[in-house]
Every structure is written in C-alpha cells, then in structure tokens.
PALO-479566 format. One record per residue: residue number from 1; residue in three letters; x, y, z of N, C-alpha, C in turn. Coordinates in nm, 4 decimals, always signed. Example, Ala and Ser with C-alpha at 12.3 -4.5 7.8 and 13.67 -1.06 7.14 Angstrom:
BEGIN
seq;type;nu;nv;nw;cau;cav;caw;cu;cv;cw
1;ALA;+1.3190;-0.5690;+0.7800;+1.2300;-0.4500;+0.7800;+1.3200;-0.3300;+0.7800
2;SER;+1.2850;-0.2250;+0.7080;+1.3670;-0.1060;+0.7140;+1.2900;+0.0030;+0.7870
END
This chain:
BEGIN
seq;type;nu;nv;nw;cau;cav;caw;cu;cv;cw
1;UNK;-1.2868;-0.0121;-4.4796;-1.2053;-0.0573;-4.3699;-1.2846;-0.1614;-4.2910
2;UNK;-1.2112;-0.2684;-4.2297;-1.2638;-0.3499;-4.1405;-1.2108;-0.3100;-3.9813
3;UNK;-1.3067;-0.3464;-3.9011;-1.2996;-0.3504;-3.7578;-1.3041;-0.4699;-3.6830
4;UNK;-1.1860;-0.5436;-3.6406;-1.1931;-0.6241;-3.6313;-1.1518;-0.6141;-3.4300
5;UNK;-1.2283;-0.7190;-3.3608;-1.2083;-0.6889;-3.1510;-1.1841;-0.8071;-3.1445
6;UNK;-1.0703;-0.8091;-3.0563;-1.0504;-0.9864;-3.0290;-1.0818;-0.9920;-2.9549
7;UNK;-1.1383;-1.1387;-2.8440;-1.1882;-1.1485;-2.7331;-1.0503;-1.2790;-2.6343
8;UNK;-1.0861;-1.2479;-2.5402;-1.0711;-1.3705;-2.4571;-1.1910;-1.3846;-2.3405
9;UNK;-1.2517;-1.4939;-2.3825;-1.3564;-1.5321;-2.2975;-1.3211;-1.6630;-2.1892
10;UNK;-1.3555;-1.6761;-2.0408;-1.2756;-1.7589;-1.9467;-1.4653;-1.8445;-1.9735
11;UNK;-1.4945;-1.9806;-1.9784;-1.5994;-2.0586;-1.9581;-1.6123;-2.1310;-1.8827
12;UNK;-1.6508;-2.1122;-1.7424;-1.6946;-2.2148;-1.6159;-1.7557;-2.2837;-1.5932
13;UNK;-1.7765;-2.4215;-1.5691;-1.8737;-2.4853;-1.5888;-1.8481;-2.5573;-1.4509
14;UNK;-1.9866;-2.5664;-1.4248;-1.9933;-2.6815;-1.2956;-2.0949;-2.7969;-1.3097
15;UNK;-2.0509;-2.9331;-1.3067;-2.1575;-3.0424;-1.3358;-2.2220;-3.0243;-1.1663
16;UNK;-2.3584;-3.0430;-1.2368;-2.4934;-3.0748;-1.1413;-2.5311;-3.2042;-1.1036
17;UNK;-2.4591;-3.2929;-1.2055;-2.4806;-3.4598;-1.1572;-2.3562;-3.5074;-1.2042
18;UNK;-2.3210;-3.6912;-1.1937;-2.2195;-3.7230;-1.2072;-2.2450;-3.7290;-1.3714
19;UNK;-2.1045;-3.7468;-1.4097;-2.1489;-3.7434;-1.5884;-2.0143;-3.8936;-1.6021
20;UNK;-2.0579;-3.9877;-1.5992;-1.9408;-4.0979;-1.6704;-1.8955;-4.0833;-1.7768
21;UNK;-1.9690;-4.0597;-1.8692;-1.8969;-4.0167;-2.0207;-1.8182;-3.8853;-2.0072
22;UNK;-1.8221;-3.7929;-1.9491;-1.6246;-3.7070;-1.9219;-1.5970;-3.7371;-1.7870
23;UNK;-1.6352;-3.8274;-1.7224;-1.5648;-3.9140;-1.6355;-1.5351;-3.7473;-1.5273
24;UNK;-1.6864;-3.6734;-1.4753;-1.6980;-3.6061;-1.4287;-1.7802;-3.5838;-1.2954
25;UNK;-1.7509;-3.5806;-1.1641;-1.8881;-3.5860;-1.0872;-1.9131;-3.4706;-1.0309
26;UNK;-2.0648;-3.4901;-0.9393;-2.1325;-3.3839;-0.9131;-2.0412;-3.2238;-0.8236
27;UNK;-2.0728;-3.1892;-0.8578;-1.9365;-3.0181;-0.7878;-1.7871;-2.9947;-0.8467
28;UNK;-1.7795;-3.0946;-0.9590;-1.6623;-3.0712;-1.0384;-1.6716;-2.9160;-1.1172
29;UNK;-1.6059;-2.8289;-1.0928;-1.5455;-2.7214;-1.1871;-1.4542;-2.7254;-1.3005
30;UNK;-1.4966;-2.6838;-1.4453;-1.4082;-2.7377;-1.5237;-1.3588;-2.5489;-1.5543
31;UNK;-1.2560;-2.5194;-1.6047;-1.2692;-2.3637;-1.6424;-1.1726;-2.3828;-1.7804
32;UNK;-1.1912;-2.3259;-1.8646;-1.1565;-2.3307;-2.0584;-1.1514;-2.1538;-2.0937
33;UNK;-1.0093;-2.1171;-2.1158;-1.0454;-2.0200;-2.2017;-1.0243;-2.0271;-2.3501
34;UNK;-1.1228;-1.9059;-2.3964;-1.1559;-1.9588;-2.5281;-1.0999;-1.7762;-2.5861
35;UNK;-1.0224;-1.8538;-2.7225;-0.9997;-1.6767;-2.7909;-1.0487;-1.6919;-2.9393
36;UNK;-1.1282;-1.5794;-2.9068;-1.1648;-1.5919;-3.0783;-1.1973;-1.4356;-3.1219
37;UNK;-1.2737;-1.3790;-3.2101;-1.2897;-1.2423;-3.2895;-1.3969;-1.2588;-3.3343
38;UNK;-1.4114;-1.0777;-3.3496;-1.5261;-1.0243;-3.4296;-1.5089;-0.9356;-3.4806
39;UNK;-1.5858;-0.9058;-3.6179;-1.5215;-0.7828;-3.6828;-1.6986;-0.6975;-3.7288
40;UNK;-1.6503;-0.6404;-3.8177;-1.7199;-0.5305;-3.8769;-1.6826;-0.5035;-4.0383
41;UNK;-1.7740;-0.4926;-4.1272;-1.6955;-0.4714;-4.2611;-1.7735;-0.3407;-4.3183
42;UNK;-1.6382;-0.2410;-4.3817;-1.7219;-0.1577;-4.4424;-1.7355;-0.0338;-4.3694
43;UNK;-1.6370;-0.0164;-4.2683;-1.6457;+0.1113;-4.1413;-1.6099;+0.1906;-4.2253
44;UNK;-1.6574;+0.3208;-4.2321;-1.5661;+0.4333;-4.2382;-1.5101;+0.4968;-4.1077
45;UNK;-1.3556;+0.5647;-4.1044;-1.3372;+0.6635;-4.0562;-1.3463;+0.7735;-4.0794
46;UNK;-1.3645;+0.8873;-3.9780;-1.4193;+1.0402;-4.0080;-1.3475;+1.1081;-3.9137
47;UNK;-1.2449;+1.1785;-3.9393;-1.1799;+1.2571;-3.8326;-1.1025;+1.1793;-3.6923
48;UNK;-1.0139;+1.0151;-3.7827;-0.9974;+0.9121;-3.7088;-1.0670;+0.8795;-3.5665
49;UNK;-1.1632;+0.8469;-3.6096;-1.2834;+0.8099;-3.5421;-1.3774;+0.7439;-3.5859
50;UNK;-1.4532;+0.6155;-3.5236;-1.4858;+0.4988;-3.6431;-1.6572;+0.5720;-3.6297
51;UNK;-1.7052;+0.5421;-3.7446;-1.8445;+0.5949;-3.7508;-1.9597;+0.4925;-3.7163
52;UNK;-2.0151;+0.4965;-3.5656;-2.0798;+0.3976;-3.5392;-2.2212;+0.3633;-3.6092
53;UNK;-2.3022;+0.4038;-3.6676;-2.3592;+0.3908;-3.7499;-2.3171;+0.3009;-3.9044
54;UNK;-2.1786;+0.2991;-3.8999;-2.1610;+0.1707;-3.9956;-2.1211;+0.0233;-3.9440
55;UNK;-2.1497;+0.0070;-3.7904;-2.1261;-0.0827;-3.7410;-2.2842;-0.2299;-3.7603
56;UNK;-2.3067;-0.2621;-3.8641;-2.4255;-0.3419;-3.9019;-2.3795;-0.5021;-3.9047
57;UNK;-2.3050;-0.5063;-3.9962;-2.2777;-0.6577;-4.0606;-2.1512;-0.7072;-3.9840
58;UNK;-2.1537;-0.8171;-3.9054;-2.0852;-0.8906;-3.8218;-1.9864;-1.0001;-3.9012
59;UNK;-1.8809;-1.0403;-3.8962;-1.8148;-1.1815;-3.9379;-1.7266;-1.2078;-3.8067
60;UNK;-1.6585;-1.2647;-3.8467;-1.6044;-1.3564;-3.7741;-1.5822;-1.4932;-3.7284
61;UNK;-1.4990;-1.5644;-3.6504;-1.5155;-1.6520;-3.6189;-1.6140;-1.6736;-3.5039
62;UNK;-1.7123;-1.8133;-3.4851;-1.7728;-1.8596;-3.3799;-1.7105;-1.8854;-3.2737
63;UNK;-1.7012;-1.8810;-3.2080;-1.6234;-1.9163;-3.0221;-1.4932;-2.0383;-3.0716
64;UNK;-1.4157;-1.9159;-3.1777;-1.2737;-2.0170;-3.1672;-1.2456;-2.1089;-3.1322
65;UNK;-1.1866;-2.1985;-3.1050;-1.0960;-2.2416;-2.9988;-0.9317;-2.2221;-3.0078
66;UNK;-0.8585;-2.1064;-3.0543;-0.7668;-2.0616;-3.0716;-0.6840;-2.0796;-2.9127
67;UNK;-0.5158;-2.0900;-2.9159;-0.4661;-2.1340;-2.8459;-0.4186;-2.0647;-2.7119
68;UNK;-0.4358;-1.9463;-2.8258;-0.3714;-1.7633;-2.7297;-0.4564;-1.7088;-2.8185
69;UNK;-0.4142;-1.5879;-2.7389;-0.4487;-1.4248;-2.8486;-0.3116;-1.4404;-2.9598
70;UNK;-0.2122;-1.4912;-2.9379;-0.1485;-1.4807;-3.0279;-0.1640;-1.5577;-3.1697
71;UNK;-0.2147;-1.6693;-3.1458;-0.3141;-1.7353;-3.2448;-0.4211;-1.6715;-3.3165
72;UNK;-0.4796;-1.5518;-3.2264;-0.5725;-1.5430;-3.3183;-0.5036;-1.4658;-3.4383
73;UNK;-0.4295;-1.3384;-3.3043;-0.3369;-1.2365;-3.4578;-0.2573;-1.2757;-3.5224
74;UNK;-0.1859;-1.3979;-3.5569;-0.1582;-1.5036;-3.6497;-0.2562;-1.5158;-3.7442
75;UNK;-0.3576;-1.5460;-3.7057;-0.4709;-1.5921;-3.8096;-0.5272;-1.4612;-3.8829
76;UNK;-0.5381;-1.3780;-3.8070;-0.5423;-1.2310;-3.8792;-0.4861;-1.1946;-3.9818
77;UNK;-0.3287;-1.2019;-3.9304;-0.2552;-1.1412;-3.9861;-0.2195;-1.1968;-4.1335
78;UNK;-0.2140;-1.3002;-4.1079;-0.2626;-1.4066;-4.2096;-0.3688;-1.3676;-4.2961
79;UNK;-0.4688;-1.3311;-4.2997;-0.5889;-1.3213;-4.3547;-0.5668;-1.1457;-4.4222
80;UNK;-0.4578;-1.0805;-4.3380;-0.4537;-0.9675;-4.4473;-0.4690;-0.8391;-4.3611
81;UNK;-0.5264;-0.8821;-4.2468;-0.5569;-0.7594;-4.1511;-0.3957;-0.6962;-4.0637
82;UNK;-0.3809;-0.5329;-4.0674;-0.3307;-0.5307;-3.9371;-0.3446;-0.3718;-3.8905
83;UNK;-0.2395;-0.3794;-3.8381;-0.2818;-0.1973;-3.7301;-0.3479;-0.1281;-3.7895
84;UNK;-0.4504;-0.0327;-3.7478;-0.4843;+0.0795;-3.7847;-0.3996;+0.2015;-3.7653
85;UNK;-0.3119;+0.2870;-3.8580;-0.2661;+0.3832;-3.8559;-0.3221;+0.4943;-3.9077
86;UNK;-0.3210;+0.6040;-3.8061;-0.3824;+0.7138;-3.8611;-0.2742;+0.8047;-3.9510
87;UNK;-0.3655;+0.8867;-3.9767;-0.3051;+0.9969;-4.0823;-0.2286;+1.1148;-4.0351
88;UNK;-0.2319;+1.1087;-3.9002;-0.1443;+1.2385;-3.8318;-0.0249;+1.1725;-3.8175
END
C-alpha cells in the first residue's frame, strides 16, 4: 500500500531591497500558495492502522505548483491512487 498526504503550503515573501527585474520594491509582500504531495511506498496496515515503522522511502512531487488541492487529486487519481477503505 501507498501513503500518500497532500499539502497546502501559503509562501511569504518580503523583498529587503528594491528588485527591478520583478519590478519589486523594498517592503513589498508577495504571498503564493503552493499544493503539492508526499507519499510513502510499501506501508503495511495492521489492525487498520498504518505501521509507522514502514514509513522510510519518500516520493513525491517537489513543491508542486498545482492549481488547487483539486489538481493535485486529479493528478493522483490519475496516477492510480484513491481512498483507503477499510475492511469493517
């Protein structure tokens, strides 16, 4: 089984000097959110419950730039992944 956590990360940035090339000056706030994922390959479950000790090997995408969260589970879903359903 894979374990896959989506994120939404908000990125703030404030320029410290003027910047002409993004036509940015000093105390400008820019704010970007960014959605992207991380997974896990190879989990077992045990009494639907993920066994943290198989949490080692990472994939995923690098800091997306996906449009929504709905983009990402598009791209997921796409790729083959979806709900975890248990056995009860």
């Amino acid at each position: 089984m894979s374990l896959v956590i989506t994120y939404k990360i908000i990125k703030t940035q404030t320029w410290v000097k003027d910047d002409t090339w993004d036509n940015k000056k000093k105390g400008d706030v820019e704010t970007k959110e960014i959605y992207t994922y991380f997974g896990y390959q190879n989990v077992k479950i045990y009494k639907d419950a993920v066994v943290l000790s198989d949490l080692s090997k990472t994939y995923g995408s690098t800091w997306s730039n996906y449009l929504d969260m709905d983009a990402v589970y598009a791209d997921l879903e796409q790729s083959g992944y979806g709900d975890y359903q248990s056995k009860n």
